[in-house]
N, C-alpha and C positions, 0 to 999 in steps of 0.2 A: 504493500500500500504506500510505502513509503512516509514525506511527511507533508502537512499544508502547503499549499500552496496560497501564498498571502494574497495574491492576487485574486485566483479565483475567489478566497474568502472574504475579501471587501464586497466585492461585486456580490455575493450572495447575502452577505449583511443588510446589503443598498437594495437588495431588491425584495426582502422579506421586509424591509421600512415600510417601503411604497405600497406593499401588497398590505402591509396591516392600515395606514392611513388610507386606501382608498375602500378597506372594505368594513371599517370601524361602525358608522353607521348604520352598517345593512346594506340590503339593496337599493335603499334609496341614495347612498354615494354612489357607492359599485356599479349602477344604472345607469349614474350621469358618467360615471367615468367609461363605462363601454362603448358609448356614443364616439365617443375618439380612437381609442382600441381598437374597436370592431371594425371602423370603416376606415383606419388608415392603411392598413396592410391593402386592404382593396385597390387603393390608390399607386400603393409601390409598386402591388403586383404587375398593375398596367402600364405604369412606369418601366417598369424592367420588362416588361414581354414586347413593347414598343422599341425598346434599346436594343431587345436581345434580338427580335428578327431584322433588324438589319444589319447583323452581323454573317458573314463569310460561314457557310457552312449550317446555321441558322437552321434551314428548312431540313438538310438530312437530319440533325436533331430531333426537330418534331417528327418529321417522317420516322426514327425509329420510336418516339415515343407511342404514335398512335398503331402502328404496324403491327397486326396481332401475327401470336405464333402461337397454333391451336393445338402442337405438342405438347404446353404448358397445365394444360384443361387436364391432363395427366396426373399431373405433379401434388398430391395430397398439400402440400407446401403451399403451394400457389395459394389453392382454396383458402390456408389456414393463413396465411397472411392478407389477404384482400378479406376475411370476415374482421381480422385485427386492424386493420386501416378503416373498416367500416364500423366499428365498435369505437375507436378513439375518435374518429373525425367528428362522428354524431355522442359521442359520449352517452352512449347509452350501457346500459348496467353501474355506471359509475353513478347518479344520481344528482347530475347537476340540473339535468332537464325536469326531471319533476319537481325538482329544490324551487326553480323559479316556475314553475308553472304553477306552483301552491301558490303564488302571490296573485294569479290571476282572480279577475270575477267569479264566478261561481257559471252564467251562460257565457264563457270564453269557448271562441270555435277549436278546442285543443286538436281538432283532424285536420284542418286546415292548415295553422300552425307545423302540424307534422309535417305537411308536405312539405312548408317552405321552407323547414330547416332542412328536410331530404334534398329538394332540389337546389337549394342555395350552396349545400355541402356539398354535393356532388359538381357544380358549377366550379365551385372556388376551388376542390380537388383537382379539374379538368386544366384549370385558368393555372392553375401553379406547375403543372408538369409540363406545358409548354412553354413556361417561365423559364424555369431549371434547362430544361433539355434541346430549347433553343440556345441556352450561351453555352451548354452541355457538348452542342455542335461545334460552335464556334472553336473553343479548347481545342476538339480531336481534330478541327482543318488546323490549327495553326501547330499543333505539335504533329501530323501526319499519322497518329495513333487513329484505332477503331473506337468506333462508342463505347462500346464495349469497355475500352480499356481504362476510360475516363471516367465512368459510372462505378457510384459504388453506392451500399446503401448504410442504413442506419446514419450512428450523428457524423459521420463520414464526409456523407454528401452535403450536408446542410455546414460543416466548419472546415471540411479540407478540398473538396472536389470544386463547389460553386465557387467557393472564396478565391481558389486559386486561378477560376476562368474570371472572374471578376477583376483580378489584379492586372490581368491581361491588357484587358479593357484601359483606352483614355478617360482621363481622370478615377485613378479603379478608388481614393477615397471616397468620392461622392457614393457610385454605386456602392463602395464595403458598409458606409455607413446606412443607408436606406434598409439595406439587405439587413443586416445584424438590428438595427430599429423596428422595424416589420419583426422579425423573432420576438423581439422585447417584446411588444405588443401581444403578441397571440400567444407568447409565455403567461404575460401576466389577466387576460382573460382566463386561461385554463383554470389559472391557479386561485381567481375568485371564486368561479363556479364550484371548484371542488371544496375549497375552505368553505365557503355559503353551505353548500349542502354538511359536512360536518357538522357547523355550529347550530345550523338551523333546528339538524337532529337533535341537537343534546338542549336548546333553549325549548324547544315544543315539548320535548319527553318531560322535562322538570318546570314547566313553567308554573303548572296546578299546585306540584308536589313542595318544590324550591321555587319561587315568583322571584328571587334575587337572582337566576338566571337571567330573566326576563329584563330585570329592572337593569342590572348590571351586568351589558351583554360585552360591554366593551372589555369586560377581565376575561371573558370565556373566548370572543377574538385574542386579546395580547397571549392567554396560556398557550390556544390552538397555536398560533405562529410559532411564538419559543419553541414549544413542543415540537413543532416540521422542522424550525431550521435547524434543531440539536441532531433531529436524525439526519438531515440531510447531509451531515459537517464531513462524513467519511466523502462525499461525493466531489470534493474540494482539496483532497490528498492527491497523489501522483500518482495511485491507481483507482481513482474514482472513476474513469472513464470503463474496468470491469466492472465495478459496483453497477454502473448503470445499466450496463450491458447485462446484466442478470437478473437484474428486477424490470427491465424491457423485455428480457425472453421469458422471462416468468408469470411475473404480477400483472403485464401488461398482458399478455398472450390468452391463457386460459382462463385466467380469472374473472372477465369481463363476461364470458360466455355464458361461462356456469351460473352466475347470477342473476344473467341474463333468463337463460333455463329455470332459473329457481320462480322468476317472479310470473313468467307466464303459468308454470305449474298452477302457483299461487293464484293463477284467475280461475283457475279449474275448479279451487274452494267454493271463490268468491260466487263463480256461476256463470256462466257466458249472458243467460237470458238479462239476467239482472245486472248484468254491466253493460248489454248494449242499453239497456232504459232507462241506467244512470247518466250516458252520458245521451240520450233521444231527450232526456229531461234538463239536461245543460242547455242543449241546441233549442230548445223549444218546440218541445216535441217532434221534433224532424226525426224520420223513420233513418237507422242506421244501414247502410249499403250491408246486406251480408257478407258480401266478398271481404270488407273486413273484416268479419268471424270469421272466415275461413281463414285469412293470414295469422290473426290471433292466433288461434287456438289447433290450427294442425301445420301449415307452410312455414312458422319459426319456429314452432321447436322440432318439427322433423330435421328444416336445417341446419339447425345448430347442432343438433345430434347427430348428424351425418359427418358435417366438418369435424368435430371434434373426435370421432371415432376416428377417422381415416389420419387426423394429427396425431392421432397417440400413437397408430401403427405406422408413420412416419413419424416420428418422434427421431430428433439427434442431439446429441450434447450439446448445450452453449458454449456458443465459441464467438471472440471476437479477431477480427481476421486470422492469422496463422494459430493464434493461441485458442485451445480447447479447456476450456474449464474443468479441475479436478471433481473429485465423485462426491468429494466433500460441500463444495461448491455447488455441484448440481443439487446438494439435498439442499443447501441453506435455498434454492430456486424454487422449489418445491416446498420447501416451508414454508415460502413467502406466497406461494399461490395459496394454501390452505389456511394460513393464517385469517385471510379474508372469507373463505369458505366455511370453515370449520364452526364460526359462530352462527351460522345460520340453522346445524346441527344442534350445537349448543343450546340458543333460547328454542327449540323444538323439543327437544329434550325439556328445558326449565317449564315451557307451556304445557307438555305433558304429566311432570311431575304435580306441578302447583292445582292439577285438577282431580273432583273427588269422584271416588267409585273403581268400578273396575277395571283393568287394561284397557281393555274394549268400550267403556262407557269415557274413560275419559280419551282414547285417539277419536270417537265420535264426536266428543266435543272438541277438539281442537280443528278436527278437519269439519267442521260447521261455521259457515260465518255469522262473525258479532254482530249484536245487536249495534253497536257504536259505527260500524263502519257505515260509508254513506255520507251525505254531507257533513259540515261542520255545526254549519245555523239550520235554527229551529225555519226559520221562514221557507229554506229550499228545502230541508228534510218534509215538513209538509207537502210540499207543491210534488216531490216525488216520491210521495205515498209512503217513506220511513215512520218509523214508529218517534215520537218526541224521545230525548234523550235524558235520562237525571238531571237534574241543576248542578252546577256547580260554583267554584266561585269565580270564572271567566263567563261573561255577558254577553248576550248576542253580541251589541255594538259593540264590543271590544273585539270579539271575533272578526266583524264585519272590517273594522277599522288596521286589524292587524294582516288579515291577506290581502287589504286596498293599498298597504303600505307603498308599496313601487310605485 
């Protein structure tokens, strides 16, 4: 591992600052500040793809980028990393997307919304690989190499491959700095969404129980931050670039899937009939396409259980270029994928314990849905036919006033 690197450790200081000051309030900073975030990188990106095709060579670039080779359709890999680029890009099983969609109205068009995150994702996926693999081009005409030879993946491409066809480039500070600005940026969006979802978890779970969550949300932000950048501090050493490399092949790979599996299981509880009426009663009564129940509930999880079988019987050691990760190594990989699994065994287990009767009387009760689930307020839980819920001591209008918060 070696030892710090001072450098990288300012820089990761300076950027766990920003990330705690812009997400202190909630989503109502964190909101204003993605207005900048989210749409500068957009700006770069056209910036540099305007740069990049008028560069020499340019177009065989995008030519191999768009160029399919349907011997790959083979490759269990393939499948298993293009479900991984489609799990990270849309951050789904990660829990950023529901974190902020809990902020919405109560009739918010959440199907529509999907879409436009689907097709905007996949846009700006599209707009960035002809970004890359136009100046991509460029590199292999002026060094006479194949694409091939200049293409490389992981943080590779993004800090050694781009950077170096960039410096090619006149004036290469202008573009180094846009390029590395643009990363800042869509660094530090990830890293709200995921901290939000966190805090959000542990301020909702205790607000009833501990209201000085609530009250004093800005300690449970400062802890959560300390807390990430202590663990992050190995990744700031001289071999942090394996650290990352192993919890990119790990935590990042399978983990998103499984959870992903776990929560559509989890509609299975809930009920299909009564989840499309939940959200027909969001919409205003508008009838649900069933072709959505059929994606729901048999087209992901068949596929995710296909890709994931065919990864594990292609499954191969982490390795970061020449070097292959010892056995010891690959389990702390596997630790860290179950680390996030293993809890959801966990409180299954605790839900099952904590209930009274027999084996049998209480797995029936667990796999029955709550009477709580369902809206939050008494006003919508009416309108779609839920049963009212106990009192407590959070009030409609607090309710109401705490997911209008954004």
């Amino acid at each position: 591992m070696g030892v710090i690197r001072w450098q990288l450790l300012l820089c990761f200081i300076a950027t766990w600052i920003i990330v705690y000051l812009c997400i202190i309030k909630g989503v109502k900073t964190s909101g204003k500040v993605v207005y900048f975030t989210a749409t500068f990188p957009f700006l770069v990106l056209f910036i540099l793809l305007i740069r990049g095709l008028t560069l020499d060579g340019a177009i065989d670039g995008a030519l191999y980028f768009i160029r399919p080779r349907f011997d790959k359709l083979l490759d269990a890999k393939v499948w298993l990393s293009a479900a991984n680029q489609v799990f990270l890009s849309y951050g789904a099983g990660w829990g950023g997307i529901l974190t902020l969609a809990s902020y919405n109205k109560f009739n918010r068009n959440c199907l529509r919304d999907a879409l436009i995150i689907v097709c905007s994702g996949s846009f700006t996926s599209i707009l960035a690989g002809f970004v890359i693999f136009s100046v991509l081009g460029y590199m292999a005409h002026e060094t006479g190499a194949n694409i091939e030879d200049v293409v490389s993946s992981g943080p590779g491409l993004a800090f050694v491959a781009y950077p170096e066809a960039l410096s090619r480039l006149p004036l290469p500070q202008l573009w180094a700095f846009l390029f590395f600005f643009m990363l800042i940026t869509l660094g530090l969006d990830s890293e709200f969404v995921t901290l939000e979802t966190c805090i959000t978890a542990v301020v909702d779970e205790f607000k009833e129980d501990y209201p000085i969550f609530h009250r004093r949300r800005f300690f449970v932000v400062l802890g959560t931050c300390i807390g990430m950048m202590l663990i992050g501090l190995p990744l700031t050493m001289q071999g942090g670039v394996y650290v990352f490399e192993l919890f990119n092949w790990y935590s990042a790979g399978f983990t998103p899937m499984l959870i992903v599996l776990f929560e559509v299981l989890a509609m299975f509880i809930y009920g299909g009939k009564r989840f499309m009426n939940d959200m027909s009663n969001m919409f205003g009564t508008v009838p649900i396409p069933y072709w959505w129940f059929f994606n729901w509930f048999v087209v992901t999880p068949i596929t995710i259980v296909v890709i994931m079988i065919f990864g594990f019987i292609d499954q191969v050691p982490a390795y970061y270029d020449d070097y292959i990760f010892p056995g010891w190594a690959q389990g702390i990989g596997w630790a860290l994928t179950m680390s996030s699994i293993i809890m959801i065994f966990v409180y299954a287990l605790y839900s099952v314990i904590r209930q009274k009767g027999s084996l049998s009387q209480r797995l029936k009760a667990v796999l029955h849905p709550s009477d709580k689930w369902g809206p939050a307020l008494a006003k919508n839980r009416e309108l779609s036919g839920y049963k009212p819920m106990a009192t407590s001591g959070t009030t409609d209008m607090e309710l109401d006033k705490f997911t209008q918060v954004a």
